[in-house]
N, CA, C and O atoms as CSV, one atom per row, in Angstrom:
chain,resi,resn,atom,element,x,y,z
A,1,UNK,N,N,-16.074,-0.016,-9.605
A,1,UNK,CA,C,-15.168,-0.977,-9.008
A,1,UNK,C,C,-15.546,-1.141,-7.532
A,1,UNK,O,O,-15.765,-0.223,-6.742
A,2,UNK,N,N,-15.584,-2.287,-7.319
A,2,UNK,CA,C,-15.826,-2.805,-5.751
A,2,UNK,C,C,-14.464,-2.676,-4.825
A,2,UNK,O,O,-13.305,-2.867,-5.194
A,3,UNK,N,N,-14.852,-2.366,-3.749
A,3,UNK,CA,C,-13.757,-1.909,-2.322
A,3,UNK,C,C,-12.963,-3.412,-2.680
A,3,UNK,O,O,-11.749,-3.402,-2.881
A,4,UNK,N,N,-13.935,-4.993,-2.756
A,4,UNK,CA,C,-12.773,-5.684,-2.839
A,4,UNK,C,C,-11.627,-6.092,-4.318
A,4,UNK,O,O,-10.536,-6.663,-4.335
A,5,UNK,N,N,-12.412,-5.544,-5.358
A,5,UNK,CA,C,-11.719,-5.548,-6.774
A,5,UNK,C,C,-10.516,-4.415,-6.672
A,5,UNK,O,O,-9.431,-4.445,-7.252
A,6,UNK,N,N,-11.127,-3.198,-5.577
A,6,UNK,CA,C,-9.593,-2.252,-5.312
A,6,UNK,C,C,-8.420,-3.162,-4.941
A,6,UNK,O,O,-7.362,-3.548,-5.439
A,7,UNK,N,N,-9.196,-3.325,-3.719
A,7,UNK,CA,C,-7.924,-4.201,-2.866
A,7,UNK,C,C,-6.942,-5.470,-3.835
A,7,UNK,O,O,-5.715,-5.560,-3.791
A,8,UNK,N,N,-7.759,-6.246,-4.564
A,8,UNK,CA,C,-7.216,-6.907,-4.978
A,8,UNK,C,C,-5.978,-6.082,-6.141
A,8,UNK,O,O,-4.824,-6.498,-6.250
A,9,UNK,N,N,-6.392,-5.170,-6.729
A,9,UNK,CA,C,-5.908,-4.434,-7.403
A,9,UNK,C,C,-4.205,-3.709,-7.130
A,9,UNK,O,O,-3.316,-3.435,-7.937
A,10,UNK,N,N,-4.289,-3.564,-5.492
A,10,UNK,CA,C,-3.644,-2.844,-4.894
A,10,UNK,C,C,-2.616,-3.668,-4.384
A,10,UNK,O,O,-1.496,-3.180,-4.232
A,11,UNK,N,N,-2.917,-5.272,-3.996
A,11,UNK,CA,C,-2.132,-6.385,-3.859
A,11,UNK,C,C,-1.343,-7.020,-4.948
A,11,UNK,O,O,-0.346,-7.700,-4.711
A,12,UNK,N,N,-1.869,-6.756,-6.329
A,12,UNK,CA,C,-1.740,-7.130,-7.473
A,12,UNK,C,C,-0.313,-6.709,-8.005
A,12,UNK,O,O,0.698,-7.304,-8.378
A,13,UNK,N,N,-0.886,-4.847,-7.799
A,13,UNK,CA,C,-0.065,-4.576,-8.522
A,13,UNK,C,C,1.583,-3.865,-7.091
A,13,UNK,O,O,2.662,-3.368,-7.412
A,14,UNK,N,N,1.211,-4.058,-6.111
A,14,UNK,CA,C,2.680,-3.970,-4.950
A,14,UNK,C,C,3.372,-5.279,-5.279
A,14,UNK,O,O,4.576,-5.366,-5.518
A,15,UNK,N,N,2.549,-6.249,-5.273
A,15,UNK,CA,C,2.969,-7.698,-5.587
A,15,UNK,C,C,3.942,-7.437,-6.646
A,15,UNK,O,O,5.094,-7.616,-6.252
A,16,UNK,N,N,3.862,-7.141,-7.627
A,16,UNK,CA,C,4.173,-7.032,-8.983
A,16,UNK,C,C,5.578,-5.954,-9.122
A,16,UNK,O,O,6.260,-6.004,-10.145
A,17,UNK,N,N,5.864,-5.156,-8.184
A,17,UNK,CA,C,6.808,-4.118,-7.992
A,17,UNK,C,C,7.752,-4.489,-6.526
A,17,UNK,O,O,8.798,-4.048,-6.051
A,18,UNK,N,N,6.894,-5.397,-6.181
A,18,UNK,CA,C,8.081,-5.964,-5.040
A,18,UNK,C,C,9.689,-6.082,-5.216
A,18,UNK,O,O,10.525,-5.858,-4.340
A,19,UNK,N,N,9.876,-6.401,-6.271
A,19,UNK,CA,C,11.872,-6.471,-6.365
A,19,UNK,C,C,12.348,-5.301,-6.509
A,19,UNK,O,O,13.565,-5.344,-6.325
A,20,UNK,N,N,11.850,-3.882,-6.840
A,20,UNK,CA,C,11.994,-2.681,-6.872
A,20,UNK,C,C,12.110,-1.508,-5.671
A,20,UNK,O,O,13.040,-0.733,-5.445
A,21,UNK,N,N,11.072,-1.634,-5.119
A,21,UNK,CA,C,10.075,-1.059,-4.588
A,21,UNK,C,C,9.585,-1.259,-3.264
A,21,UNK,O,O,9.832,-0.053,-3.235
A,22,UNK,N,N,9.135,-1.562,-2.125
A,22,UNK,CA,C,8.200,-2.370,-0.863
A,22,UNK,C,C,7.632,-1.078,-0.443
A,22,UNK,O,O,6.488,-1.232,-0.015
A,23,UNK,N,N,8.186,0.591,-0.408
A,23,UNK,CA,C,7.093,1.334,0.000
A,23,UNK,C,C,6.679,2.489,-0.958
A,23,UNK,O,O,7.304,2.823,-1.965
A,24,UNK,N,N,5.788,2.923,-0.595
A,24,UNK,CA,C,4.978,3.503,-1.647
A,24,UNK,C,C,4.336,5.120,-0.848
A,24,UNK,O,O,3.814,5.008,0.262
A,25,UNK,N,N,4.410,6.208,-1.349
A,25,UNK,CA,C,3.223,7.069,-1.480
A,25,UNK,C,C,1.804,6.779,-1.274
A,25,UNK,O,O,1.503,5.667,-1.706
A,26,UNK,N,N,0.907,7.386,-0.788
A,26,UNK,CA,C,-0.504,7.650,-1.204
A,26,UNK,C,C,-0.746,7.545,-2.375
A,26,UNK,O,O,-1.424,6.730,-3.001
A,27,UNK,N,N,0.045,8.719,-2.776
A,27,UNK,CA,C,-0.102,9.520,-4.212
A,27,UNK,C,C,-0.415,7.925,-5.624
A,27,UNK,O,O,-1.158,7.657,-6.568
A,28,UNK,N,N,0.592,7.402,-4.951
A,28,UNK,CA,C,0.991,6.057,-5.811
A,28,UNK,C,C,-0.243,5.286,-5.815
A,28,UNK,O,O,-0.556,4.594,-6.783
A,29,UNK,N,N,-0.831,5.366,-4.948
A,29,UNK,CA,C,-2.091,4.084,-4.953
A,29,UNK,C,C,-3.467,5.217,-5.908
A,29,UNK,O,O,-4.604,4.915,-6.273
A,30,UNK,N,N,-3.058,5.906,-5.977
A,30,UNK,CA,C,-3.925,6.839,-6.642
A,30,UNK,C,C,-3.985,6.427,-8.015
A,30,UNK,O,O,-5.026,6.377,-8.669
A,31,UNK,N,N,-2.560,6.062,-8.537
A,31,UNK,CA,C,-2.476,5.968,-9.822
A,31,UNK,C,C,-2.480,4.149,-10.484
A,31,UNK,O,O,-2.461,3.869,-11.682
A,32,UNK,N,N,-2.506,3.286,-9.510
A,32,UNK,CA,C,-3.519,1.595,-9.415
A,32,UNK,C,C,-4.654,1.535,-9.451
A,32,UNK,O,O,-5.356,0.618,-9.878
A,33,UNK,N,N,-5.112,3.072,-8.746
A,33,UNK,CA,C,-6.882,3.134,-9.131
A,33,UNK,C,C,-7.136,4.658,-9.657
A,33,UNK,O,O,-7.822,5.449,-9.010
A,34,UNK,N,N,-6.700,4.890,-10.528
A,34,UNK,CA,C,-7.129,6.133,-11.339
A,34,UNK,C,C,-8.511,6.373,-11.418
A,34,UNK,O,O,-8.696,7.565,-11.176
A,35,UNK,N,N,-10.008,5.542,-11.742
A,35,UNK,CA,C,-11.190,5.840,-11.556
A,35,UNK,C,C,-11.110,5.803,-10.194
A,35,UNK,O,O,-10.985,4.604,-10.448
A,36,UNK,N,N,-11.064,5.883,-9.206
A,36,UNK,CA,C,-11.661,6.438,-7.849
A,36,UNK,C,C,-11.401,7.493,-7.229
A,36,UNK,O,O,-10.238,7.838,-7.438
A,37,UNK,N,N,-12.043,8.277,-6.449
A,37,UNK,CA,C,-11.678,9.569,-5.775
A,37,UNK,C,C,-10.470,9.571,-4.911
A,37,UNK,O,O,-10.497,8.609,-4.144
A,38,UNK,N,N,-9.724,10.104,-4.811
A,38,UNK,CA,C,-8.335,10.254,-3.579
A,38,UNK,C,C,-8.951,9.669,-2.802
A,38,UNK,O,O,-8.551,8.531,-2.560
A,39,UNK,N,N,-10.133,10.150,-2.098
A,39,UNK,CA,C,-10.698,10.103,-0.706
A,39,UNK,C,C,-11.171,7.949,-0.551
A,39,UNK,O,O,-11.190,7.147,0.382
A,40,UNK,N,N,-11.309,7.913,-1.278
A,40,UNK,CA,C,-11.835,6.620,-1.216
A,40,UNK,C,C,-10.737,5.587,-1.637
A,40,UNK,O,O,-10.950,4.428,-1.283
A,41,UNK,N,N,-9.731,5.811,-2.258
A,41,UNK,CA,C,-8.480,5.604,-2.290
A,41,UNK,C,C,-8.072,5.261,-0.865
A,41,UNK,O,O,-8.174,4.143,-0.359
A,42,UNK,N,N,-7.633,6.277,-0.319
A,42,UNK,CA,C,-7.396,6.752,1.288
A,42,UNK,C,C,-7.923,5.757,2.140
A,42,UNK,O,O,-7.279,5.018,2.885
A,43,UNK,N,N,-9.419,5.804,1.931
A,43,UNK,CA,C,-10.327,4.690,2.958
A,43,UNK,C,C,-10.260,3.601,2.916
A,43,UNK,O,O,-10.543,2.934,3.911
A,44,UNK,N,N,-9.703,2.800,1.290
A,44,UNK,CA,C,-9.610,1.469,1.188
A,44,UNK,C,C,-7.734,0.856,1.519
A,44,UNK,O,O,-7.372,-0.304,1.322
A,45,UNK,N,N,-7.116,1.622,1.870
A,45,UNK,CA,C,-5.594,2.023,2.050
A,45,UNK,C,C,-5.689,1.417,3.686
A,45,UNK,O,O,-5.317,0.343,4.160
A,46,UNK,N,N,-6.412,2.705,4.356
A,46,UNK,CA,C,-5.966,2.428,6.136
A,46,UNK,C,C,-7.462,0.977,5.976
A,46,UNK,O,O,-7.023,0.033,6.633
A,47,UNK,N,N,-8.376,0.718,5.601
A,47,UNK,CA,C,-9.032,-0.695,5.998
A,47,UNK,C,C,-7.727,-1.516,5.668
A,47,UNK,O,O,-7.156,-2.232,6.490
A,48,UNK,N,N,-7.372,-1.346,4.516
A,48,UNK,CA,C,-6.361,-2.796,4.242
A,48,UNK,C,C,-5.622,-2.631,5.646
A,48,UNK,O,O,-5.756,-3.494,6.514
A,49,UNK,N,N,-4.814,-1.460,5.847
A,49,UNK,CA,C,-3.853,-1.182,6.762
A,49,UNK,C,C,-4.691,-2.109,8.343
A,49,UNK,O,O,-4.388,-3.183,8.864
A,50,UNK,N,N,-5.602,-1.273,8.632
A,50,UNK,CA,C,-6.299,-2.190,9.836
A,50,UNK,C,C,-6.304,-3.853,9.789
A,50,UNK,O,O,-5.794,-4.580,10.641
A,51,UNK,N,N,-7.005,-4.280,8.586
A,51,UNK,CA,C,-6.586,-5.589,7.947
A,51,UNK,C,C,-5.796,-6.334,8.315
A,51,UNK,O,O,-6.065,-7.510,8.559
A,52,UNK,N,N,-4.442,-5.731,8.460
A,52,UNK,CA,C,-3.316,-6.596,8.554
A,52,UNK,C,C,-2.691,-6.777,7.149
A,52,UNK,O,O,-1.532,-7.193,7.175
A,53,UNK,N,N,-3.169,-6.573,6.056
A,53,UNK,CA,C,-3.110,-6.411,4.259
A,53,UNK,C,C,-1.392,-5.301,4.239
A,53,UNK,O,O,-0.234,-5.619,3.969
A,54,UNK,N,N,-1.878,-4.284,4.564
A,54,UNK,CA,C,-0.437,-3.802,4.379
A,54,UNK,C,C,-0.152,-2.345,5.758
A,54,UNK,O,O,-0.951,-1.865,6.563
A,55,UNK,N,N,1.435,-2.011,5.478
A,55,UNK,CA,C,1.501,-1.337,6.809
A,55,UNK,C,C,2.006,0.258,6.582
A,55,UNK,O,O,2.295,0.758,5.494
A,56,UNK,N,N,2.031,0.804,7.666
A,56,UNK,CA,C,2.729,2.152,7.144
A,56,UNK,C,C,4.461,2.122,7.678
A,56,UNK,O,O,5.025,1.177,8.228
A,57,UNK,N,N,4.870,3.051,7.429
A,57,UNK,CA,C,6.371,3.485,7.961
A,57,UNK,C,C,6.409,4.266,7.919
A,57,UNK,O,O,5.549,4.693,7.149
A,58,UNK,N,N,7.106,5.151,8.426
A,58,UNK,CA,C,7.175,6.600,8.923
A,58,UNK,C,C,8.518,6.581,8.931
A,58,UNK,O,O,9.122,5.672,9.502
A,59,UNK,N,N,9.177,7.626,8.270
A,59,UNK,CA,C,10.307,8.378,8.541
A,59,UNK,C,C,10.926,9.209,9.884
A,59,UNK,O,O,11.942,9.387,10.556
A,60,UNK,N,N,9.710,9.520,9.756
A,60,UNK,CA,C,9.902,10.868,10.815
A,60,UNK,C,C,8.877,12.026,10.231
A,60,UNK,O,O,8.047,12.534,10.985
A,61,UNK,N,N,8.964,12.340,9.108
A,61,UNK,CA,C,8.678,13.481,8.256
A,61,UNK,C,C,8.141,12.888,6.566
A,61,UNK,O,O,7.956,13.610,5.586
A,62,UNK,N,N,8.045,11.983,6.610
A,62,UNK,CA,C,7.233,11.438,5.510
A,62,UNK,C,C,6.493,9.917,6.014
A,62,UNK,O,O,6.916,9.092,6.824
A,63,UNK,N,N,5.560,9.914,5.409
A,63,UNK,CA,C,4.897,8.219,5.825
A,63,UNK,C,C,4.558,7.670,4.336
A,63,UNK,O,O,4.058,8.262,3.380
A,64,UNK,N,N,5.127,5.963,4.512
A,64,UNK,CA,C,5.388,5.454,3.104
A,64,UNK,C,C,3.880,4.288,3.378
A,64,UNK,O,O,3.348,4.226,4.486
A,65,UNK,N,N,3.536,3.715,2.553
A,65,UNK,CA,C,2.673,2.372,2.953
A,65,UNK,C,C,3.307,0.905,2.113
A,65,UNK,O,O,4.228,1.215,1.356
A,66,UNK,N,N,3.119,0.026,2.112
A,66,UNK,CA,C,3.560,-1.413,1.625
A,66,UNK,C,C,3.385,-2.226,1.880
A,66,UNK,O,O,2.650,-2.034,2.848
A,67,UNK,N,N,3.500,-3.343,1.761
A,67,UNK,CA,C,2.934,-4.955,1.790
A,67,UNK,C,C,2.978,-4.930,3.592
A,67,UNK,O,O,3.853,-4.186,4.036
A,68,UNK,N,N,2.194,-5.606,4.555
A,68,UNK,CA,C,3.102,-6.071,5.501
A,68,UNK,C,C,4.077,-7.174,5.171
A,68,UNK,O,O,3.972,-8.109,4.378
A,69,UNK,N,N,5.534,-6.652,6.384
A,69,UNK,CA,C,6.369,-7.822,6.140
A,69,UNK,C,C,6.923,-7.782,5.387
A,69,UNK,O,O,7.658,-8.767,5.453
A,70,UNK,N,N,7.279,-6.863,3.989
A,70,UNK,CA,C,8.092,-6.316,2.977
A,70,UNK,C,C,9.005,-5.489,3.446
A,70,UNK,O,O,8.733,-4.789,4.422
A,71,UNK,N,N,9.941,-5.443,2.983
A,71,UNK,CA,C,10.842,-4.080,3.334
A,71,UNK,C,C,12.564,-4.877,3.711
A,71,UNK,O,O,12.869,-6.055,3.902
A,72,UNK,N,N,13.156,-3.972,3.699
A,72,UNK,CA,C,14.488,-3.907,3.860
A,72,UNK,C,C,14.423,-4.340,5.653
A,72,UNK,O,O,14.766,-5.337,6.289
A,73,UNK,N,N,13.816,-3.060,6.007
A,73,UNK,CA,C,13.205,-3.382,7.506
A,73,UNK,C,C,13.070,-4.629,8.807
A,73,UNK,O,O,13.344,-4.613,10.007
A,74,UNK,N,N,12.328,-5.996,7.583
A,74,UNK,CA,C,11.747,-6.506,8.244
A,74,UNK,C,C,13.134,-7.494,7.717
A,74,UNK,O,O,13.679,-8.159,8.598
A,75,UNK,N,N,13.415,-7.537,6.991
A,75,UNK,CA,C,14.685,-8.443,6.725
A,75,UNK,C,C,16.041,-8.163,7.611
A,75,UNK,O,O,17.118,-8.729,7.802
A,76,UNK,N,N,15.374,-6.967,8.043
A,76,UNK,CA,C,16.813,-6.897,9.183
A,76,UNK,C,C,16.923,-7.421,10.548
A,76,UNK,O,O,17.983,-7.721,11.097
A,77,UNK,N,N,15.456,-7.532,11.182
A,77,UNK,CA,C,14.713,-8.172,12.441
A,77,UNK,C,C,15.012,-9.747,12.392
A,77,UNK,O,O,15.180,-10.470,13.374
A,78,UNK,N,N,15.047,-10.174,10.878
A,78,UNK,CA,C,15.316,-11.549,11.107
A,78,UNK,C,C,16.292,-12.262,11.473
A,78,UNK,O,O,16.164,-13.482,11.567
């Protein structure tokens, strides 16, 4: 699988869990791309993230990732 068939993969399927869902685990993107290593998982995660593709959030004590512009969050700014 190609870095951009991940990505698309990874847009596909957040897209697809959006009315549920907007942040996510690591762990979680692990299991959208089950053939790839964690590690490369990871690398195609923070490019999207750099991207502008999707963002992190932080708790404090946990960090979630998700669409940019998704979230409970960003609906509250508006």
């Amino acid at each position: 699988m190609t870095d951009e068939e991940a990505k698309k993969a990874i847009l596909d399927s957040l897209g697809e869990k959006s009315g549920a869902k907007t942040k996510f685990y690591l762990k979680d993107f692990y299991k959208i791309l089950p053939d790839m290593k964690p590690r490369d998982v990871k690398n195609i995660v923070n490019r999207m993230v750099g991207e502008g593709l999707l963002e992190y959030w932080s708790s404090g004590s946990t960090t979630l990732i998700g669409l940019k512009g998704a979230g409970k969050q960003h609906k509250e700014e508006d």
